[in-house]
N, C-alpha and C positions, 0 to 999 in steps of 0.2 A: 726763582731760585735764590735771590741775595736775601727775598726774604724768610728763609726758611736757614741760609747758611751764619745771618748772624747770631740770631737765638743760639744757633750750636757752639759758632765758638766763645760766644759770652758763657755757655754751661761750662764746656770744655776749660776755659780759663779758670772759671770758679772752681770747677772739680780741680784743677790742678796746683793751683792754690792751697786748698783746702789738706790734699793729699801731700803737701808738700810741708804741711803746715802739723800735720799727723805725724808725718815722719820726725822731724826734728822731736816733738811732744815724746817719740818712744827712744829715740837717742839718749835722753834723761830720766827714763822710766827707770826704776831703781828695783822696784818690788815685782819683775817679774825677768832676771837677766838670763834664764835659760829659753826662752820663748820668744824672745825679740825678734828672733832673724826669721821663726815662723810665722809672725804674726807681721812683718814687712815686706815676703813673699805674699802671703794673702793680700796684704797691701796695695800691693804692684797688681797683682791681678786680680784689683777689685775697682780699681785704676784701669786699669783698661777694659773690664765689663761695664765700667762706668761711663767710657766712651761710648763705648757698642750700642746700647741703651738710647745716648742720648743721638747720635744719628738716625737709630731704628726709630724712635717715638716721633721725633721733630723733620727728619731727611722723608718720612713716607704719610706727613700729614696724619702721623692718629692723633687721637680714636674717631678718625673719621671714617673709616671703612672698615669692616668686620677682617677677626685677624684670626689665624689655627688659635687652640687650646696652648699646643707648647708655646707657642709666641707670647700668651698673654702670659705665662703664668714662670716663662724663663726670661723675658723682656719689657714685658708692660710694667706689672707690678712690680719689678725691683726697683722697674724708673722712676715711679714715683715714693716706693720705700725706701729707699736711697737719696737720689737726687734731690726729691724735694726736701727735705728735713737738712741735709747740707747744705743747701742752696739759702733754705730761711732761717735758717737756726745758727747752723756750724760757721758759717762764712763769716755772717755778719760778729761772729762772736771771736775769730781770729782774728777779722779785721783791728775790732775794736782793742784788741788785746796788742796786737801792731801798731798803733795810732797811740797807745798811752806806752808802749814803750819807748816809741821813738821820744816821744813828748819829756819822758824821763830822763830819755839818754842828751836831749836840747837842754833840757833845763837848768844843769850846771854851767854848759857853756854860754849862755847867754845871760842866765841869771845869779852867778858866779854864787849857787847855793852846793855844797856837796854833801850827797846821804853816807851818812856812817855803814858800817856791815853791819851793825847790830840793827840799823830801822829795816834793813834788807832782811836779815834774818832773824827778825821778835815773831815769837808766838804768837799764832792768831789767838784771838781775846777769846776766853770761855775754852782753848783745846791745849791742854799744857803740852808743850815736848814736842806740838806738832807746829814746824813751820812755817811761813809766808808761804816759799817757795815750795814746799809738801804740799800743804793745800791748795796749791793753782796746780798744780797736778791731777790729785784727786777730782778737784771739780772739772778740771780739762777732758777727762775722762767721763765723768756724767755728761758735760754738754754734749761729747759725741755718741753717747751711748743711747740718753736716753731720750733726744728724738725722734732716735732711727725706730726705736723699742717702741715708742707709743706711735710712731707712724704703720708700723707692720701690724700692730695688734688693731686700728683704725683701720685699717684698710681688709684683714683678714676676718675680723669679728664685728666690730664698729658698725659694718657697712649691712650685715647680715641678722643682727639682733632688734627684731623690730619690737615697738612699742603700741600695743593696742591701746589708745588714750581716750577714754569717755570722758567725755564734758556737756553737764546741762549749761543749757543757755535759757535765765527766764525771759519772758515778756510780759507786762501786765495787760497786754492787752491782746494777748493770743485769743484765735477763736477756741471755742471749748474741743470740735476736733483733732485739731492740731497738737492735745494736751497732750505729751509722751512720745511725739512723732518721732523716729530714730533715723537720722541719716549717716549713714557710714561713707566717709570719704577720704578718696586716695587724692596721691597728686606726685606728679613730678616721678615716675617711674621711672623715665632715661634710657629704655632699651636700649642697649650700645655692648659694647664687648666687655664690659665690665658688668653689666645686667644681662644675665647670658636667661636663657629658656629656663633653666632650671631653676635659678634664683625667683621668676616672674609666676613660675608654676609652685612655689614655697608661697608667694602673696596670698596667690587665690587658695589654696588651703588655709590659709590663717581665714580670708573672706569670708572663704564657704561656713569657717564653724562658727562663724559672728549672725550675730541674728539685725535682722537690720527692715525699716517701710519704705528706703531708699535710697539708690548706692550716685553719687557723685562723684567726678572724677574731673578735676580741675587744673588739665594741663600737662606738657611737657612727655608727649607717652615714648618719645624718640630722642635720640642724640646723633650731631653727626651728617646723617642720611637717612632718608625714609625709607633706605632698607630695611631697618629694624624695627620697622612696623607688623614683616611677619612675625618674627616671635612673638611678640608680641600679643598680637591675636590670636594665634596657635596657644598660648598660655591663659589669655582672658575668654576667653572664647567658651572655658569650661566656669566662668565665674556666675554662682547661680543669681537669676534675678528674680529678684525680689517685688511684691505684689503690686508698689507703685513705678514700680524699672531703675533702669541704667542712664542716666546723664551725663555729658562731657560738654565739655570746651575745650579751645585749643590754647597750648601755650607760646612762646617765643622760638621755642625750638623747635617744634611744629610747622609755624610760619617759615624760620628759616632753610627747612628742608622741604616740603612741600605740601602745603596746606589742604590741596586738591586730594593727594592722594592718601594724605593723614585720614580726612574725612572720610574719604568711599570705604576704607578698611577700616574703621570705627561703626560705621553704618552698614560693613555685610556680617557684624559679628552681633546686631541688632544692640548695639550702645546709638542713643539719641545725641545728635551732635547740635547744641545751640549755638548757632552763628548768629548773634547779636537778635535774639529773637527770645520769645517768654512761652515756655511749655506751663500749658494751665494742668492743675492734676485737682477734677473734684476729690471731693472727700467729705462724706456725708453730704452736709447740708450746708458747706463753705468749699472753698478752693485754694490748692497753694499755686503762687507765680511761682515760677522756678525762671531766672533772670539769667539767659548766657551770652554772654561777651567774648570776642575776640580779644586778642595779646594787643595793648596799648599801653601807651604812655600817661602820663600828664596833661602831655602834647603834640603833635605831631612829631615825627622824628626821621633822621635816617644815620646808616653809618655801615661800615666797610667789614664785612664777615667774610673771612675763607678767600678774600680777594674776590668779593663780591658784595655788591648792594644790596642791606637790606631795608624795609623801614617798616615805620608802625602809625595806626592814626593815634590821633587823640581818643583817650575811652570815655569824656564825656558825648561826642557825636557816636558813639558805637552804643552807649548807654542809653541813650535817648531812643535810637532805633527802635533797641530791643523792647524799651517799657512800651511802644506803642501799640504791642502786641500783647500786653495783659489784660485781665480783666479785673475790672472797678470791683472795691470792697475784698478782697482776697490778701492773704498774707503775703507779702515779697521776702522773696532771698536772692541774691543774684550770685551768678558763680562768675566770679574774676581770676582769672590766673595768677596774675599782676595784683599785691596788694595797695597797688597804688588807685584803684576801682573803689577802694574806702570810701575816697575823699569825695568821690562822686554821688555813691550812696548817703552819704551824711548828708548834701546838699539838695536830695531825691527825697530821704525820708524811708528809702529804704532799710528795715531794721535788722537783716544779718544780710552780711557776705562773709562768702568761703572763697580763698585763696590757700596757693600755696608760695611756688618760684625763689623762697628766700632759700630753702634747704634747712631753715634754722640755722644757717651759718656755717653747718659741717662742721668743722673744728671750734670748737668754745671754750673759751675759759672762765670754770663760773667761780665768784667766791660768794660770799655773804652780801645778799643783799645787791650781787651786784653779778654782772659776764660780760664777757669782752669776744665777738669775735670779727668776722671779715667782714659779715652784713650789717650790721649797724653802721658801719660808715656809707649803707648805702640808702640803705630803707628805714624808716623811725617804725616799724611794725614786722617784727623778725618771726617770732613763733607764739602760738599761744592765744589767747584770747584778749582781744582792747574793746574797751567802751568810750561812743563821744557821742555827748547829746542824745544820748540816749539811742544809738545804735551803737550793732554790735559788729564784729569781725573775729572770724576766727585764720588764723595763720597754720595751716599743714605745716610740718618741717619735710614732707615728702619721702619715696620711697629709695629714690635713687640718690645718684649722685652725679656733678658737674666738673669738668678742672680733677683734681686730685681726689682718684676712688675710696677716702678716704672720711671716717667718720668720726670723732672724737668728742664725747661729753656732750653727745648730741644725736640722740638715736633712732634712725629712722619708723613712720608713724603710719599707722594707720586709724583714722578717728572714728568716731562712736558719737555723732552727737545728739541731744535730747532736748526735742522745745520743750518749755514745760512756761504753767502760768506762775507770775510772779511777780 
């Protein structure tokens, strides 16, 4: 209970903060003085939906347990349309705007320096007529606005506009059958109450009219609970397979709900589940390994989920397993959940893995040459395709999503890829 009651009133504070912080900003609001008192009624009771929200999402453990239609769609999603973008955006942006005032209002008395009213009120540079204090206005009002704006349009469109992304990958040392081989691969789907039946049933439509020699599926088919394993399958169940089959492994979230029974309902929907084991697929007159690994680390690991233990091995001893089960002279791929299975593969020789688990980061911000989001501070291999030493890795950004149902500048994928010689 204490640890579910602090989270709420650290929200609760911030929300209150923030909305407190809102109100004074419309006390000085100049350009709208017929409107005020409606727009600080909404206020007040956006203020206490704001509450409501955050006891319903944090006081009943979601999205851990499947929740009604009205619940998600009059409480889930505001929570994080709302709450989050205030919480990382709006707060820290009051705060900071508190901390240099205060710092202004110290400065004379300590530093016995005093601002004139003209440095208070000069023109910001490049906008004649328009003042200091007009424009901390003006932009006081973008920062609140348009978080919230790109958060809702993330989470209502973001999350739902997928990306069918081909990619050949050469090898100059591919066998001659393998030339054109097409593997279509999902990853990180999420079933949870934000991946409802109907969204998972929109996938395999996109699947079905993709033409594909074999479909892989690398991870994460659950959030939560392995409740949400029936939709699941109820939705993939209709996904057609293709003349080499269906492949999976398991991801982290998998594991942490219940690995046993991830498997049996991935295996009565006829998808092949490799637990650290090598599916050989002739073909012609060579064979591809198809290399599947369990959810691992670096190194062995554990740590404290839901107020319960979980852990994971190392995926070089789970790695090792598997390869003892190929066969000599055949092409390797291995499917790792965890891009972190690269590093094992370089060391192996092995020349592609397919991962997904980063999401792409969810939220990005890309500019030239460069993007910024929450994964690269965790993973050095976020989306897309890497080369080292001569093997390859391709990165899913996945279908669902983790944390905040939210997708920005970063669009959920479903991949196309093509060996080809080279």
């Amino acid at each position: 209970m204490i640890q579910r009651l602090i989270p709420i009133l650290i929200l609760l504070a911030i929300q209150g903060y923030v909305f407190h912080r809102m109100w004074r900003w419309l006390q000085r609001v100049e350009y709208l003085p017929n409107r005020t008192r409606w727009i600080r009624g909404g206020l007040i009771g956006a203020l206490l939906y704001s509450g409501i929200t955050i006891f319903f999402m944090i006081g009943n453990r979601l999205p851990e347990e499947p929740i009604s239609v009205v619940a998600l769609y009059s409480l889930a999603y505001p929570f994080w349309i709302w709450v989050f973008p205030t919480t990382l955006i709006v707060f820290p942006f009051f705060f900071l705007r508190d901390l240099i005032v205060v710092f202004v209002w110290a400065r004379p008395r300590f530093f016995h320096h005093r601002t004139t009213v003209s440095e208070a009120q000069a023109p910001v540079a490049g906008s004649p007529g328009l003042s200091r204090r007009a424009f901390l206005r003006y932009a006081t009002a973008g920062v609140i606005t348009a978080p919230v704006a790109l958060t809702a349009y993330g989470t209502v469109m973001g999350t739902r506009r997928y990306d069918i992304h081909h990619q050949d990958i050469p090898f100059p040392d591919l066998p001659e059958p393998l030339n054109g081989l097409r593997i279509l691969q999902i990853s990180d789907v999420h079933s949870n109450m934000y991946m409802t039946l109907d969204d998972m049933q929109d996938i395999v439509t996109l699947v079905n009219s993709l033409s594909s020699d074999l479909i892989v599926l690398t991870g994460d088919y659950v959030s939560g609970t392995a409740a949400f394993i029936d939709p699941f399958c109820e939705a993939f169940q209709k996904m057609h397979r293709p003349a080499l089959g269906v492949y999976a492994v398991l991801g982290n979230h998998d594991h942490w709900t219940n690995e046993d029974e991830i498997t049996g309902a991935l295996t009565d929907i006829r998808f092949r589940v490799l637990r650290n084991r090598t599916a050989v697929l002739p073909i012609e007159n060579t064979h591809l390994n198809l290399i599947g690994i369990d959810y691992g680390g670096l190194k062995k690991g554990t740590r404290v989920r839901r107020g319960r233990t979980v852990s994971w091995p190392a995926i070089g001893g789970l790695l090792d397993k598997a390869i003892e089960t190929t066969r000599p002279g055949g092409f390797n791929i291995l499917l790792s959940h965890s891009p972190w299975g690269y590093h094992q593969a370089i060391a192996r020789s092995i020349p592609l893995t397919l991962s997904g688990h980063t999401h792409g980061g969810q939220v990005v911000l890309r500019l030239p040459g460069f993007s910024l989001s929450p994964a690269m501070f965790l993973y050095p291999y976020i989306e897309g395709l890497y080369w080292n030493e001569g093997v390859a890795l391709y990165v899913n950004r996945g279908c669902g999503t983790t944390g905040p149902p939210v997708r920005i500048n970063c669009k959920p994928e479903i991949t196309i890829i093509t060996l080809t010689r080279g």
